[in-house]
C-alpha positions as CSV (number, residue, x, y, z in Angstrom):
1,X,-17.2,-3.7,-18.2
2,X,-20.7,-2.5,-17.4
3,X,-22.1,1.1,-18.2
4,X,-25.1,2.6,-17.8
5,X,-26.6,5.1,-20.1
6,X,-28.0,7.4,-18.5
7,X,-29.8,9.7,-21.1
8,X,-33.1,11.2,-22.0
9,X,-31.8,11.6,-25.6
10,X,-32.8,8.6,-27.2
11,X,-30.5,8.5,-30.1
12,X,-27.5,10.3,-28.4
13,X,-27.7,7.1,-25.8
14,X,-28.3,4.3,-28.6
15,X,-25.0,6.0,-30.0
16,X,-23.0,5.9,-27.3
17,X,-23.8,2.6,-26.6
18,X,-23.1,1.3,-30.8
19,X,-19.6,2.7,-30.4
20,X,-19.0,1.3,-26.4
21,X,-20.1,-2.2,-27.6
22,X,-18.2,-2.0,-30.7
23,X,-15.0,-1.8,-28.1
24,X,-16.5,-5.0,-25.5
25,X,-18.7,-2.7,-22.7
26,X,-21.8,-4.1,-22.2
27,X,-24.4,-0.9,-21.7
28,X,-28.0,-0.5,-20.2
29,X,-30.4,2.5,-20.8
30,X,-32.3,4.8,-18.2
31,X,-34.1,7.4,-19.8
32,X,-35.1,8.9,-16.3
33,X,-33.2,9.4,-13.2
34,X,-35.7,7.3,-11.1
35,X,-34.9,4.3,-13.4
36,X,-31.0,5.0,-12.8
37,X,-31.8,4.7,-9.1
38,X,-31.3,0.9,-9.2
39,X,-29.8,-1.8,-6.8
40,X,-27.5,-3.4,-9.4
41,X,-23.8,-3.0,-9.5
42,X,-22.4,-0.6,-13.0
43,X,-18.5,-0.3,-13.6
44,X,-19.5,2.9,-14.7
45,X,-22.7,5.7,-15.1
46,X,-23.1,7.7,-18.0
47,X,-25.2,10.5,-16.3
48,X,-26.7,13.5,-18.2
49,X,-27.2,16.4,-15.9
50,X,-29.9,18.2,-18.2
51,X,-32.4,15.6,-18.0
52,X,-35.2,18.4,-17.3
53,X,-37.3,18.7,-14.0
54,X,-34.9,15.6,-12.4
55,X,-32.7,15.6,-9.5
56,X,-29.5,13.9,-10.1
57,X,-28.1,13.8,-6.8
58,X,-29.6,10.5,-6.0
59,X,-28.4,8.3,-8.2
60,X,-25.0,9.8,-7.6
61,X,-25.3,9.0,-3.7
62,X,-26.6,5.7,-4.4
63,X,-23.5,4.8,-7.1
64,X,-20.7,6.4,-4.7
65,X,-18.0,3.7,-5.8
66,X,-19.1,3.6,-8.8
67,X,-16.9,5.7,-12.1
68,X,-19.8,8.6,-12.7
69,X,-18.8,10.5,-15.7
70,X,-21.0,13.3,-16.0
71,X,-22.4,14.3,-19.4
72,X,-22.8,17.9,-19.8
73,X,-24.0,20.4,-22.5
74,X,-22.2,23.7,-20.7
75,X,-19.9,24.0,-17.6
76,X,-21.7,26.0,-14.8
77,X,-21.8,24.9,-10.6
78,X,-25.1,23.1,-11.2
79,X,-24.2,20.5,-14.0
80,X,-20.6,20.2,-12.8
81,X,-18.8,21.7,-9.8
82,X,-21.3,20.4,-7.3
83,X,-22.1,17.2,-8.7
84,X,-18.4,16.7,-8.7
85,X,-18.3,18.0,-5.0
86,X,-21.0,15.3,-4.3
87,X,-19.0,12.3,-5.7
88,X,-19.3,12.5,-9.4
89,X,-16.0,11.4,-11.1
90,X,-15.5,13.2,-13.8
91,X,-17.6,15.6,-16.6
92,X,-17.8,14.8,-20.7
93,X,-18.8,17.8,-22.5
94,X,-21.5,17.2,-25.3
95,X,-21.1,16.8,-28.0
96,X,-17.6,14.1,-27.7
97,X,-15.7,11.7,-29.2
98,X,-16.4,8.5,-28.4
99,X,-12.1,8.1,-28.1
100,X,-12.0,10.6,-25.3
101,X,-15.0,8.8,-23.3
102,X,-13.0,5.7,-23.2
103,X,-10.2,7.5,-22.3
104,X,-11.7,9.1,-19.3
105,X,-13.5,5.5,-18.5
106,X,-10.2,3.3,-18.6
107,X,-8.0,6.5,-16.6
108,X,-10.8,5.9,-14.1
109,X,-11.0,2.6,-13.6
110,X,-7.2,1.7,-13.4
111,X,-7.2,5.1,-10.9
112,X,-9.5,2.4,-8.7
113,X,-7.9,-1.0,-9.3
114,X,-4.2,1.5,-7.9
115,X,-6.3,2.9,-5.0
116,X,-7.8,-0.6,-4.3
117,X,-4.0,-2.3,-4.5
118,X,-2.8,0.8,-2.3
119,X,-5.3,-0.5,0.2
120,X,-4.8,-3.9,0.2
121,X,-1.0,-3.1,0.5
122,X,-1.4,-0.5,3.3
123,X,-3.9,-3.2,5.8
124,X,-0.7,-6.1,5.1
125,X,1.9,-3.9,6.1
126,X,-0.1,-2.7,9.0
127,X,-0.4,-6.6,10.0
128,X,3.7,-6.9,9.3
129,X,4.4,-4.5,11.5
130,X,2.0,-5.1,14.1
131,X,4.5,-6.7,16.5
132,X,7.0,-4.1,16.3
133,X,6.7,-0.8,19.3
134,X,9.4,1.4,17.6
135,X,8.9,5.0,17.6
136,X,9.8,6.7,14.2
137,X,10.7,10.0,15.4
138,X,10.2,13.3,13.3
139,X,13.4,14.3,15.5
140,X,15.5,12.2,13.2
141,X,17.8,14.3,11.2
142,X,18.1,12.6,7.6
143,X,19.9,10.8,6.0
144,X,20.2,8.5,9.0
145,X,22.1,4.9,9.1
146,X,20.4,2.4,10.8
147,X,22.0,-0.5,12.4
148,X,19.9,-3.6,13.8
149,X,19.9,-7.1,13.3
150,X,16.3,-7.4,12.4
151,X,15.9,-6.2,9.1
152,X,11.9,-5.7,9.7
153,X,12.8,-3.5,12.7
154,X,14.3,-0.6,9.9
155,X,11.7,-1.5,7.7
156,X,9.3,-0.6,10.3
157,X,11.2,2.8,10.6
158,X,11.4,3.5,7.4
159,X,7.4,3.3,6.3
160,X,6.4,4.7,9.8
161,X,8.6,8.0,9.2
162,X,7.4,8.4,5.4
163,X,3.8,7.8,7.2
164,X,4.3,10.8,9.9
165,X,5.9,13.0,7.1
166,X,3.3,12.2,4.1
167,X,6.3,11.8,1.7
168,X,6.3,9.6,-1.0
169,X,8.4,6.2,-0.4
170,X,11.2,4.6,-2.1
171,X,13.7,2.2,-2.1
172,X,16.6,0.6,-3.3
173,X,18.2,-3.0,-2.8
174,X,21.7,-2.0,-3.6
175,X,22.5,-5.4,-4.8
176,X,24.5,-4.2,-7.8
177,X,26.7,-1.2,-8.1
178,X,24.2,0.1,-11.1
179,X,21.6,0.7,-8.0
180,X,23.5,3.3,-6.7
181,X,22.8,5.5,-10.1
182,X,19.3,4.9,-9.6
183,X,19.4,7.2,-6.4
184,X,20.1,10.1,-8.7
185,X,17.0,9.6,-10.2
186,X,14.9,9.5,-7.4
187,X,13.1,13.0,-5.9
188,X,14.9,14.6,-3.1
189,X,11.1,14.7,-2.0
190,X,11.2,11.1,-1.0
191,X,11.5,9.1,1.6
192,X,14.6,6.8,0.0
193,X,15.6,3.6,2.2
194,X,18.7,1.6,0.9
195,X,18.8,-2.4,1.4
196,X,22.1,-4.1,2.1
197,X,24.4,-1.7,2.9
198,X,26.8,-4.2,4.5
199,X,27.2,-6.2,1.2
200,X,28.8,-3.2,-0.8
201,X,32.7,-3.0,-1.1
202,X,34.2,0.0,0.9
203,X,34.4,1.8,-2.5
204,X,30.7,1.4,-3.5
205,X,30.1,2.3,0.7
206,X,31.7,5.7,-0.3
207,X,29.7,6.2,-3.3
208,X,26.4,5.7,-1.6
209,X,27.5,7.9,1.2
210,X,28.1,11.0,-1.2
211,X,24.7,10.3,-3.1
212,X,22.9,10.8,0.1
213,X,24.3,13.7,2.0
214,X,21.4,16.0,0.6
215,X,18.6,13.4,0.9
216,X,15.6,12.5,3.1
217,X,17.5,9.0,3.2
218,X,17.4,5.8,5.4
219,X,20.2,3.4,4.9
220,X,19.6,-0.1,6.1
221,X,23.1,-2.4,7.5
222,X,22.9,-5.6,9.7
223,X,26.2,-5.1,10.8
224,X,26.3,-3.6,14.4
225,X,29.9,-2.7,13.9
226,X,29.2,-0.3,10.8
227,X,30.3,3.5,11.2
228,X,29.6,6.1,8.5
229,X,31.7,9.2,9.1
230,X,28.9,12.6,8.3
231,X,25.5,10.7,8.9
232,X,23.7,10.2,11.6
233,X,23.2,6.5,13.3
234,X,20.5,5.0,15.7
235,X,20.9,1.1,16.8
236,X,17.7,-0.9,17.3
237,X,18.3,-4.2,19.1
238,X,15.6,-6.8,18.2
239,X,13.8,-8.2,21.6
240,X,14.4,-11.8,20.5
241,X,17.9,-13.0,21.3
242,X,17.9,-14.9,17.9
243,X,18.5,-11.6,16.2
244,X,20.8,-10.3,18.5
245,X,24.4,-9.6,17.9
246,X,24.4,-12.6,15.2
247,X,25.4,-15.3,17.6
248,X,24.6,-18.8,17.3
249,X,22.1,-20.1,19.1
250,X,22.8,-23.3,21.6
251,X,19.7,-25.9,21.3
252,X,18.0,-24.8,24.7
253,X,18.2,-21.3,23.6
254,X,16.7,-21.7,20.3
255,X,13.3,-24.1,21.9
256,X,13.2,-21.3,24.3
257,X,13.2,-19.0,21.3
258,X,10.6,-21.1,19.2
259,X,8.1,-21.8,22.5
260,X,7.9,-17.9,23.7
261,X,7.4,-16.8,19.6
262,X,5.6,-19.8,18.4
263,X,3.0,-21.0,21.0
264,X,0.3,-18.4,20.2
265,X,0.3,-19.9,16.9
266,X,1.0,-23.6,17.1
267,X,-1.0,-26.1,19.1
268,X,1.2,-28.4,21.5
269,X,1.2,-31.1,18.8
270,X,2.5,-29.0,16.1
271,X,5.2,-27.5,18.2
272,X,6.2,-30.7,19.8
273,X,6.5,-32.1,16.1
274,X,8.4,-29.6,14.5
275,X,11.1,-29.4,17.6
276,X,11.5,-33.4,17.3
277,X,10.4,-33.6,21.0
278,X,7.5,-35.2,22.9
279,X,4.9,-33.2,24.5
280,X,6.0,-34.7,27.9
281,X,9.5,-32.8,27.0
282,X,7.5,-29.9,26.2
283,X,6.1,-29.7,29.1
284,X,9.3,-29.9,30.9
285,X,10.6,-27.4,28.6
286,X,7.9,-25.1,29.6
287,X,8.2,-25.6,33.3
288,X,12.1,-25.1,33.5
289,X,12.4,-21.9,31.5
290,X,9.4,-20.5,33.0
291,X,7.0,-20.5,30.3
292,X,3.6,-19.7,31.0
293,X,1.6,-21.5,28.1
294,X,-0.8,-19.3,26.3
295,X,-3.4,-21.3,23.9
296,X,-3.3,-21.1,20.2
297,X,-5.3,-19.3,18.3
298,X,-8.0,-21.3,16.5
């Protein structure tokens, strides 16, 4: 990890940077706030705000995803409230251990790598669900069942409503009859959605019911014919016959399927190769089910 010292103190900088090498960082010096202002990329700045006659603020704005952990020899607005208010990280009053530095440094850094990860997350459920027009309404009195043969469809819900209510979101896969403890320890501040309802026996069914009956929860069943007596239901039919009412598809209705989901994607070749048919038969596939082709994307 890279640091840079940012410190007019020679000797309190040399020491920091003894004891941060000691423990793997590898640490540069700027003995004035106009060498700090520097194009190169630091995991973290060091930054003392009493380096006299020199503004800061700079090298703060220029670092703004960078970990700044403000050194500081008293607490007053100038050396930390508004540098914090400006994008500083964090303050470090002198004199410190060395232990609570590294402390502050590591919370920082894996507080970064969580809100990068959240990020990442976020923009590839946003793509998931970029198919699906379902509108998660705030009307919805919890806990509600929700009945659809696409699981994605209640997935959908699920996020969208914990979203529009800025609750925290959890869930459960009740694949084994210890799952259903685990809703107990959950917050009744969540959002809680429950996975495979339909697999439970009628006795676990019951269990799950109780646990819920105070709770913002969403429980999740593929099977259309599922009642709960006490909570609420909504059924969302997916627009693709495939998932509807679990019947098996006849040949003609499963090419249909494939062409009107698949041929956005999928050049003629690929599409003609994974049916087993020629592209003369895809054509003719086309043209009698009224397909209008759209092109692949590329």
């Amino acid at each position: 990890m890279r640091v840079l010292i940012v410190e007019n103190e020679l000797y309190l900088a040399q020491s920091i940077a003894a004891k941060l090498i000691d423990m793997g960082y590898t640490c540069e010096f700027a003995s004035t706030l106009k060498e700090a202002q520097r194009e190169d990329f630091f995991d973290v700045i060091l930054l003392s705000t009493n380096i006299p006659d020199q503004n800061f603020y700079p090298v703060i704005n220029m670092h703004k995803k960078t970990i700044i952990i403000l050194m500081v020899s008293y607490i007053n607005n100038d050396t930390v409230s508004k540098p914090l208010k400006a994008g500083a990280s964090d303050y470090i009053l002198k004199p410190f251990m060395i232990e609570e530095l590294v402390r502050k440094i590591e919370h920082f850094k894996a507080f970064q790598r969580l809100k990068e990860e959240n990020r990442i997350l976020n923009s590839y459920i946003e793509y998931t669900f970029s198919n699906i027009k379902l509108d998660a309404s705030l009307k919805e009195e919890l806990p509600l069942l929700i009945k659809t043969n696409n699981q994605k469809n209640a997935d959908y819900f699920a996020y969208s409503l914990s979203s529009k209510k800025k609750l925290p979101f959890e869930f459960i896969a009740l694949q084994k009859p210890s799952d259903i403890d685990r809703i107990k320890t959950i917050s009744k501040e969540s959002i809680l959605y429950l996975l495979d309802f339909q697999n439970l026996k009628k006795i676990d069914k019951v269990r799950v019911v109780e646990s819920v009956k105070d709770r913002n929860a969403i429980i999740f069943t593929n099977n259309m014919k599922e009642d709960v007596e006490g909570i609420n239901t909504i059924e969302i039919k997916s627009d693709h016959k495939a998932y509807e009412d679990g019947d098996v598809l006849s040949i003609e209705e499963y090419v249909k399927h494939i062409l009107v989901s698949h041929q956005k994607t999928l050049p003629d070749t690929e599409l003609s190769k994974k049916l087993g048919i020629s592209r003369k038969s895809l054509w003719e596939k086309r043209k009698k089910y009224g397909i209008v082709k759209k092109d692949a994307k590329k």
